[in-house]
N, CA and C of each residue as an Amber inpcrd file, in Angstrom:
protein
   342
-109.5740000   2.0300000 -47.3380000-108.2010000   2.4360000 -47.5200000
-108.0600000   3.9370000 -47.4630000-107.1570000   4.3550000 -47.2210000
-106.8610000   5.7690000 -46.3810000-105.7640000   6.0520000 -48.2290000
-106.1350000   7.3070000 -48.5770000-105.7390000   8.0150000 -49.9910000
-104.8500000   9.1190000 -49.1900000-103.2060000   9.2150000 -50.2390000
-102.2530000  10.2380000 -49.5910000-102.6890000  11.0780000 -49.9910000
-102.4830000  12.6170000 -49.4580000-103.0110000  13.7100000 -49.7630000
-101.7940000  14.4510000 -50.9340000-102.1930000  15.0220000 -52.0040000
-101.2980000  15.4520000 -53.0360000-100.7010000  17.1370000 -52.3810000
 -99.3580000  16.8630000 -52.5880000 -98.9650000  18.2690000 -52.0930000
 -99.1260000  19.3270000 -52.7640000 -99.5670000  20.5220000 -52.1940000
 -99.9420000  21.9060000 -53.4130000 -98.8910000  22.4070000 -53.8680000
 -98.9040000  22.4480000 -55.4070000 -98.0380000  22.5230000 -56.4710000
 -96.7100000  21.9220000 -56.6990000 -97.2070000  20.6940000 -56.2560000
 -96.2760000  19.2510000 -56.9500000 -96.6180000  18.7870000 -57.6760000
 -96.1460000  18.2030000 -58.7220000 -96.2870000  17.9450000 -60.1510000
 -95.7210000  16.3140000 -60.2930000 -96.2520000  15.3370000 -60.4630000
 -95.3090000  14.0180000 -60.7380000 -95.5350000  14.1030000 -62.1490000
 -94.2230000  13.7730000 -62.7700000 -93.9170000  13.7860000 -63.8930000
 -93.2200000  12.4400000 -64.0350000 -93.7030000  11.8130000 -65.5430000
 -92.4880000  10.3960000 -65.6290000 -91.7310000  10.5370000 -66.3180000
 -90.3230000   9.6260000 -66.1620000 -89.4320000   9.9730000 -66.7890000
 -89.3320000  10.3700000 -68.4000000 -90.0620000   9.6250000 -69.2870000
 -90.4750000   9.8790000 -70.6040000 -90.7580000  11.1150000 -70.6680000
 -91.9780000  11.6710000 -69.9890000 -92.5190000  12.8250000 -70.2410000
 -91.2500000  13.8350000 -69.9330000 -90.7310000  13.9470000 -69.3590000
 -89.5040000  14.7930000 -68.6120000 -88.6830000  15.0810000 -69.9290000
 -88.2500000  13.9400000 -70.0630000 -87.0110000  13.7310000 -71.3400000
 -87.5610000  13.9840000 -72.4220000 -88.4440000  13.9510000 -72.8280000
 -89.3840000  15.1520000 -74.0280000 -89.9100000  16.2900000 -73.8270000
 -89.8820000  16.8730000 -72.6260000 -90.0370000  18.2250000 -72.4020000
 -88.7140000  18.4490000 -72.6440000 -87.4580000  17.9470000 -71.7380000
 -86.0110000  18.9030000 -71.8150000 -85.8570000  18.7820000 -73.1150000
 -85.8180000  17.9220000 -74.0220000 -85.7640000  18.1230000 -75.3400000
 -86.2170000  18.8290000 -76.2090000 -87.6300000  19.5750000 -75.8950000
 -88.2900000  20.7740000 -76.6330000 -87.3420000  21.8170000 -76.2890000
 -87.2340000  21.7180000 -75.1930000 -86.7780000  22.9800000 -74.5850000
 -84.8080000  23.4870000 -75.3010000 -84.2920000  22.1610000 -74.9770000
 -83.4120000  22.3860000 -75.3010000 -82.8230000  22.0980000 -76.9920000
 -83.8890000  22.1830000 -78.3770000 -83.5000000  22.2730000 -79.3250000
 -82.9440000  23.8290000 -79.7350000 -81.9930000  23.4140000 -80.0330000
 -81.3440000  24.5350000 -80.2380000 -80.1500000  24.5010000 -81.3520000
 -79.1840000  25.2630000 -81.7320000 -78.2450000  25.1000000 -82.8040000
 -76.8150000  24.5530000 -82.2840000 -76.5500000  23.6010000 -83.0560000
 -75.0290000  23.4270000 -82.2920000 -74.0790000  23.9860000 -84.1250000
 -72.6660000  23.6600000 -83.2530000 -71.9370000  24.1130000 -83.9790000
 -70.5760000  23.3520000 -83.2820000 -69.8570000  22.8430000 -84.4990000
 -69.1250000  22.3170000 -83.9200000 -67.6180000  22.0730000 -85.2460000
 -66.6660000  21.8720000 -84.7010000 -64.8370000  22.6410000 -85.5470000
 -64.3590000  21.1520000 -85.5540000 -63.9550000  20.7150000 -86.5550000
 -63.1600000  19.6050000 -86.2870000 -62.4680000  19.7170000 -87.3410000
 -60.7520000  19.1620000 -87.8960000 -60.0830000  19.3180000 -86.3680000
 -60.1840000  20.6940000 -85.7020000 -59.6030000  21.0710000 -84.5640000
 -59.4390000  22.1810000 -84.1420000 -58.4700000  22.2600000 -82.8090000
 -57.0590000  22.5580000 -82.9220000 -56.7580000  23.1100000 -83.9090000
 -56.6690000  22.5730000 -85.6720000 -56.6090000  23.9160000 -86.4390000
 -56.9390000  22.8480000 -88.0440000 -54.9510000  23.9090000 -88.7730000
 -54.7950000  22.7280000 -89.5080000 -53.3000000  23.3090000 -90.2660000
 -54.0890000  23.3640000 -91.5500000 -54.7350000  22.8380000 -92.2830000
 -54.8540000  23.1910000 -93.8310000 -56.7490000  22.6960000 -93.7450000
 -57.2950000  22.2140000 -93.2230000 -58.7530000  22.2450000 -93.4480000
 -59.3540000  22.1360000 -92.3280000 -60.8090000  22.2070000 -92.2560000
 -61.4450000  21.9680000 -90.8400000 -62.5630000  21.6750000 -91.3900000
 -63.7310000  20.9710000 -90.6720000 -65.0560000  20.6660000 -91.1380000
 -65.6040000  21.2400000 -90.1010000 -67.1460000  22.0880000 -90.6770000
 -67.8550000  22.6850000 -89.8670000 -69.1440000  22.2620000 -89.6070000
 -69.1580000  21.5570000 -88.6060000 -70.4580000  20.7300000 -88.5290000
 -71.6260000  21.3350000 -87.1090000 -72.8030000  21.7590000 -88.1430000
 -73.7810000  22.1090000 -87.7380000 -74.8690000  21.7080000 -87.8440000
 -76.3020000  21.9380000 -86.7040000 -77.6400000  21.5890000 -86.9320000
 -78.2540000  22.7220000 -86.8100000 -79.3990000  22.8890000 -87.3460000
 -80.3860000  23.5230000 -87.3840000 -81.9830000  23.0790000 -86.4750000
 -82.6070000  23.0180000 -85.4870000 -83.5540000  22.6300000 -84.8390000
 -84.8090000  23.3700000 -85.9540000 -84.8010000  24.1830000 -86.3120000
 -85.4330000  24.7260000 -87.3300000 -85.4890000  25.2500000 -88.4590000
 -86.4630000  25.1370000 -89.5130000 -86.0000000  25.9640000 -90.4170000
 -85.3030000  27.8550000 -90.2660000 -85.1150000  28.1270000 -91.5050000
 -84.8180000  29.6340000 -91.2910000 -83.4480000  29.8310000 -92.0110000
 -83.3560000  31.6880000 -91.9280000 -81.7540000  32.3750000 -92.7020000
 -80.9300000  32.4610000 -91.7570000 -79.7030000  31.5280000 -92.7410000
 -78.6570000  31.3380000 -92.1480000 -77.3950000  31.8830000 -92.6020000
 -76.9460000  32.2610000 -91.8440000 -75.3870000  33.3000000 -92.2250000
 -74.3350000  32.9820000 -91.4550000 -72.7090000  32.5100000 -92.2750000
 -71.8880000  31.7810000 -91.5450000 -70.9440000  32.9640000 -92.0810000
 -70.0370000  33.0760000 -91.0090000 -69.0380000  34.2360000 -91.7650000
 -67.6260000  33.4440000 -90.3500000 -66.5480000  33.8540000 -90.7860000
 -65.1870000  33.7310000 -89.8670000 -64.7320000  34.9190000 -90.0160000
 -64.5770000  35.2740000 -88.6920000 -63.9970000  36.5200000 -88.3720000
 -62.6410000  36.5490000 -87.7970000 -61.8910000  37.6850000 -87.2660000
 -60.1090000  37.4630000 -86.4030000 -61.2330000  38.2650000 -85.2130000
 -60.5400000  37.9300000 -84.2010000 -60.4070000  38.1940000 -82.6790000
 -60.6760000  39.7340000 -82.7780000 -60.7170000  40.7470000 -83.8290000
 -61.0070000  42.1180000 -83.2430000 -62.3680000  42.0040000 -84.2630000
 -62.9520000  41.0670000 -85.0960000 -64.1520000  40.9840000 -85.3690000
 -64.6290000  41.7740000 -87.0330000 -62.9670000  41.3360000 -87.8180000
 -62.4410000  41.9310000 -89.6890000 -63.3930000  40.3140000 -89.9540000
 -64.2850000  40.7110000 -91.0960000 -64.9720000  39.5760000 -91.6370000
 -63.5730000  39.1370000 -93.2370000 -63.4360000  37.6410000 -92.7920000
 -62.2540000  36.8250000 -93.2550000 -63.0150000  36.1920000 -94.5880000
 -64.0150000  35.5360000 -94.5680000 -64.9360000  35.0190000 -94.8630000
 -66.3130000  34.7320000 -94.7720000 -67.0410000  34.7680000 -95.5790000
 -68.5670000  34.8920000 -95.8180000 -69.0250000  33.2540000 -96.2720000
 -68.9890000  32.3390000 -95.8710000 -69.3000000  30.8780000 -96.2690000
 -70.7160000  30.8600000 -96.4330000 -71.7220000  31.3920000 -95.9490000
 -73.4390000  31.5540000 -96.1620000 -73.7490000  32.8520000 -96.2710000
 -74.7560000  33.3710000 -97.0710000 -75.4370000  34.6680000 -96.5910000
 -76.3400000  34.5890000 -97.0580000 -77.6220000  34.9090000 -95.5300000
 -78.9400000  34.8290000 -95.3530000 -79.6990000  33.7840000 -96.0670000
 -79.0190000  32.4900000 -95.8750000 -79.5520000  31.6060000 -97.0490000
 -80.6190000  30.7190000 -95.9060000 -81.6370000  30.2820000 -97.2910000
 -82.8690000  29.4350000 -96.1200000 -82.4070000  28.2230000 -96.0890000
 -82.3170000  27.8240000 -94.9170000 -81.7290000  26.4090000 -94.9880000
 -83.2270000  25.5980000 -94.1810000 -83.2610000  24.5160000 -94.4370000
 -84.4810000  23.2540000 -93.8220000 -83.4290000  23.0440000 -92.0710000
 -84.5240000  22.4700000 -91.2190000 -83.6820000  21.6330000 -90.3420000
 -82.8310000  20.5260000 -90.6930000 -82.1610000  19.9900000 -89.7740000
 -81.2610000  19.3860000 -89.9720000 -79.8200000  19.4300000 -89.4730000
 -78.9850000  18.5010000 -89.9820000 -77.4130000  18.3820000 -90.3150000
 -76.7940000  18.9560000 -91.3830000 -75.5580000  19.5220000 -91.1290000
 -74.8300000  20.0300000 -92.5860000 -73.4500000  19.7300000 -91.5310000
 -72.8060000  19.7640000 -92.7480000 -71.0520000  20.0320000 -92.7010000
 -71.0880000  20.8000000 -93.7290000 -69.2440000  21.3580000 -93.7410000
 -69.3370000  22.2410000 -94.8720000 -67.6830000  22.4630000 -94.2690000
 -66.4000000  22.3770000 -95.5370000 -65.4030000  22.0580000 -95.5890000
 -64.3930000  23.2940000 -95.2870000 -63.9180000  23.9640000 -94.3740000
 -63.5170000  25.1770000 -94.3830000 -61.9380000  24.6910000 -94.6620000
 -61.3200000  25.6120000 -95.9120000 -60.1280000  25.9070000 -96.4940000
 -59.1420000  26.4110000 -95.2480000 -58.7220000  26.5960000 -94.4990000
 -57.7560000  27.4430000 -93.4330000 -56.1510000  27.6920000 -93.9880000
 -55.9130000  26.4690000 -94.6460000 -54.7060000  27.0880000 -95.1510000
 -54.5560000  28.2820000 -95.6720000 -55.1770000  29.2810000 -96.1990000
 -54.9060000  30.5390000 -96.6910000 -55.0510000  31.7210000 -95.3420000
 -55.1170000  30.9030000 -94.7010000 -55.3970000  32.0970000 -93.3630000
 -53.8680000  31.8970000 -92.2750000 -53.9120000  33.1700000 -92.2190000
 -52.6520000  33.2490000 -91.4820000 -53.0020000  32.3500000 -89.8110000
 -51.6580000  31.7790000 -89.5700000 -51.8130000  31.1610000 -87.8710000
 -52.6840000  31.9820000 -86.9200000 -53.3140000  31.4430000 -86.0030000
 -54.3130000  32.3590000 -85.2740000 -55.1250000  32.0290000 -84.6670000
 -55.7590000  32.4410000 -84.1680000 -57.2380000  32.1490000 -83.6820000
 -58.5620000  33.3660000 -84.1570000 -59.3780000  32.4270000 -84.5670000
 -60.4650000  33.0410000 -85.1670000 -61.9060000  32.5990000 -84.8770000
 -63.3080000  33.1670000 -85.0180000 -64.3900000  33.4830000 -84.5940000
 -65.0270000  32.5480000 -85.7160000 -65.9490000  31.5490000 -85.5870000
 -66.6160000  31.0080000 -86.5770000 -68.2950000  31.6670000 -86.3510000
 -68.9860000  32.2710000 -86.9520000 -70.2600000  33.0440000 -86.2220000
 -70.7140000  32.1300000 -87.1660000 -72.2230000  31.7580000 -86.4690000
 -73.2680000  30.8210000 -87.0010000 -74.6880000  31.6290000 -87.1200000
 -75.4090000  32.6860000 -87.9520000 -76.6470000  33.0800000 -86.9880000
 -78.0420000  32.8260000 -87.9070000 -78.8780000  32.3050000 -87.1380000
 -79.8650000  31.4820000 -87.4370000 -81.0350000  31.8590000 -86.8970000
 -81.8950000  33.0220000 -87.5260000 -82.8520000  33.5340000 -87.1110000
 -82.8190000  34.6610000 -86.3640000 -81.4890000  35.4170000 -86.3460000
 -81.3230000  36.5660000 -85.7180000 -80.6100000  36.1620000 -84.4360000
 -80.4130000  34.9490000 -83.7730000 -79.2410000  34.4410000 -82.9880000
 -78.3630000  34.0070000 -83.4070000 -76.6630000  34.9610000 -83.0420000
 -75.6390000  34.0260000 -82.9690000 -75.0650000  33.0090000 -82.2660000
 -74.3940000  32.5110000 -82.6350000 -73.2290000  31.1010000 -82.4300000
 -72.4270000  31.0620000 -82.6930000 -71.2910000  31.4240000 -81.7860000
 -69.4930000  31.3700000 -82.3580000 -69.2320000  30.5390000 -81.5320000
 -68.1230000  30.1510000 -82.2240000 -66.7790000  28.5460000 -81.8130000
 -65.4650000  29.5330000 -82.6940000 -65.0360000  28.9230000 -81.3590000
 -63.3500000  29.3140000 -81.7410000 -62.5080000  28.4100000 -82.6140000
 -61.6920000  29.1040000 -83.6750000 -60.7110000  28.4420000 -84.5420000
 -59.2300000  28.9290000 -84.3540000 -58.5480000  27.7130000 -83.9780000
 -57.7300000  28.1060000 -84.1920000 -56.5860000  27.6620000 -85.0770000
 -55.8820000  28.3450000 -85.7330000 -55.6340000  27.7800000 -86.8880000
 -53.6480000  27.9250000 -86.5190000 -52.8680000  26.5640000 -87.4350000
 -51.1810000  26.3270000 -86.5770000 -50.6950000  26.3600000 -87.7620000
 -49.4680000  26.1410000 -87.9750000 -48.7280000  26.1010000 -88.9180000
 -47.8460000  24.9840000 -88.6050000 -47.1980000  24.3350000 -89.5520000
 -46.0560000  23.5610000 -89.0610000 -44.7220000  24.1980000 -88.4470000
């Protein structure tokens, strides 16, 4: 029997293996606003791919710190939520910063009135 010749620097990879590499690769932090827009509360739901200090602050659009919700705190991996108040904040749109090991993560808020 006659053997195909392997092409130089082709790689067969199976699908398993693939889908656990993009997954190393792509752990990373999400962050995510619900509702959004929010009239009187919003939930802030985040993961962590790793441990490490975490600092959550909401800022306005020219980047005035509104609120300080974490600072430099060690958090484990994982899931969190965490209940953000908005009613005391004027209508708007605002900066939710997430930073987790010296990288940030902002999501936009925007906040309505009736």
């Amino acid at each position: 029997g006659s053997t195909t010749p392997s092409r130089p620097g082709f790689v067969t990879m199976s699908p398993q293996a693939a889908l656990e590499t993009d997954g190393a690769d792509k752990a990373q932090v999400t962050l995510r606003i619900t509702p959004n827009p929010a009239l009187t509360w919003s939930t802030l739901s985040y993961t962590l791919p790793d441990a490490g200090e975490v600092t959550i602050e909401i800022r306005t659009v020219s980047g005035q710190l509104i609120e300080r919700l974490l600072n430099r705190q060690d958090m484990l991996p994982g899931a969190y939520t965490k209940s953000l108040a908005v009613h005391q904040f004027a209508a708007g749109v605002y900066f939710v910063q997430l930073t987790h090991e010296g990288q940030t993560y902002t999501e936009r808020l925007v906040v309505i009135r009736p």
